[in-house]
C-alpha positions as CSV (number, residue, x, y, z in Angstrom):
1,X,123.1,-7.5,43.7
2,X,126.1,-9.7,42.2
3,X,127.0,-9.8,45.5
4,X,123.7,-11.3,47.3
5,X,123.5,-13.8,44.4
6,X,127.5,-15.2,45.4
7,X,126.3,-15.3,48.7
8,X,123.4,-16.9,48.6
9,X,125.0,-19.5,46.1
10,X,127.7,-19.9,48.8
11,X,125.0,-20.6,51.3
12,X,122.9,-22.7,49.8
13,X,126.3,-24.6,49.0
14,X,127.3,-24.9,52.7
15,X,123.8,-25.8,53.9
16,X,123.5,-28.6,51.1
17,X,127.1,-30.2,52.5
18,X,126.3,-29.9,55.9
19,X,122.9,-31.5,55.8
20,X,124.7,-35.1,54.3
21,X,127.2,-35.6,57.1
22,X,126.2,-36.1,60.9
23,X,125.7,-33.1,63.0
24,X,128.4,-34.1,65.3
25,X,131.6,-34.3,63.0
26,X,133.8,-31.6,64.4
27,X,137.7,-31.2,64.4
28,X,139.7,-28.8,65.4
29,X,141.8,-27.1,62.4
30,X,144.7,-26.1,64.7
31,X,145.5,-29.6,64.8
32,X,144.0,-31.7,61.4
33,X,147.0,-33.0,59.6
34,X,147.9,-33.5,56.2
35,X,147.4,-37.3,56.1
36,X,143.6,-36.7,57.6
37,X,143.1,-33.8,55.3
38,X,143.8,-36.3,52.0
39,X,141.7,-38.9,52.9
40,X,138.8,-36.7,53.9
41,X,135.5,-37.2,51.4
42,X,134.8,-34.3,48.6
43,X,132.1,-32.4,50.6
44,X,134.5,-31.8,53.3
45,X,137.4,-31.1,51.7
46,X,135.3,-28.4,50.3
47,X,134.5,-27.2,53.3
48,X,138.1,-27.0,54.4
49,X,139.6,-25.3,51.6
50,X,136.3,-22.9,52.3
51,X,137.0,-22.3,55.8
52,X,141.0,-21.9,55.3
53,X,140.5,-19.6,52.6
54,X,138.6,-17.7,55.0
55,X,140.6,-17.8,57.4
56,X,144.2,-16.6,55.6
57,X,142.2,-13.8,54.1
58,X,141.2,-12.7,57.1
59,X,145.4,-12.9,58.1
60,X,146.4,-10.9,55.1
61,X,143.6,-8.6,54.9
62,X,142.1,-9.5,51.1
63,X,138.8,-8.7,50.6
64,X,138.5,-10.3,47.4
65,X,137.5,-13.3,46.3
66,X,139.9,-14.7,43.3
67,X,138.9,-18.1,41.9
68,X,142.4,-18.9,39.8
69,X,143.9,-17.9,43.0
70,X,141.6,-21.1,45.1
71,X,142.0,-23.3,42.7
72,X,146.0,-22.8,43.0
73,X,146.1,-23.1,46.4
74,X,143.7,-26.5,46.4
75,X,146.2,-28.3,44.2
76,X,149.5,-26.7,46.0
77,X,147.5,-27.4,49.3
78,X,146.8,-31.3,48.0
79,X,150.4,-31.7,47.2
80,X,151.9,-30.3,49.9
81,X,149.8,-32.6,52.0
82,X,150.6,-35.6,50.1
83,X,154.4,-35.0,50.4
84,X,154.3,-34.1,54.0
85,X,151.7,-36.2,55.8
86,X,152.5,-35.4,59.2
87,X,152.2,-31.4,58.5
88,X,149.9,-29.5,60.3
89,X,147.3,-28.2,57.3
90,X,147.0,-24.7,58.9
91,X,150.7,-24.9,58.6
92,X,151.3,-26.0,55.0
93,X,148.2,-23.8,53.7
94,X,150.0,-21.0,54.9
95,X,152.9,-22.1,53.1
96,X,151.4,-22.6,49.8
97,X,148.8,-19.9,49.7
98,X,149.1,-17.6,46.8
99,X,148.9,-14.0,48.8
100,X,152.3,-15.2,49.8
């Protein structure tokens, strides 16, 4: 039940950012660098650190969802980016995650 109630949470979340920007902002995460990634607005920055967070766990194999562990890899993440603005974030988030 915890479960369904995280969920739903994270997809109401998701929904709610979605619906305020334009249907048609797309990027492609392969290539988003660091100097795009720190001037990007709240919502989406969420939804980046969402969607890499995701995707690394799905690398590594974790299963588990750790907040300290996010909120680690948001500030390394941040200043990573803002030391090395022409870094690839897919790059440096692999660098600074903390399953490393």
């Amino acid at each position: 039940m915890k479960k369904l109630i995280i969920l739903s949470v994270a997809l109401l979340f998701s929904s709610a950012v979605f619906a305020k920007k334009e249907a048609n902002v797309k990027f492609d995460m392969n290539e988003l660098r660091c100097s795009e990634f720190i001037e990007m607005d709240e919502d989406t920055v969420g939804v980046v650190l969402t969607w890499l967070s995701g995707y690394l766990a799905n690398s590594t194999g974790e299963t588990r969802f750790n907040g300290d562990h996010f909120d680690k890899f948001s500030e390394s993440l941040n200043t990573f980016c803002g030391r090395n603005l022409d870094s690839k974030v897919l790059d440096a988030s692999r660098q600074v995650s903390p399953s490393r």
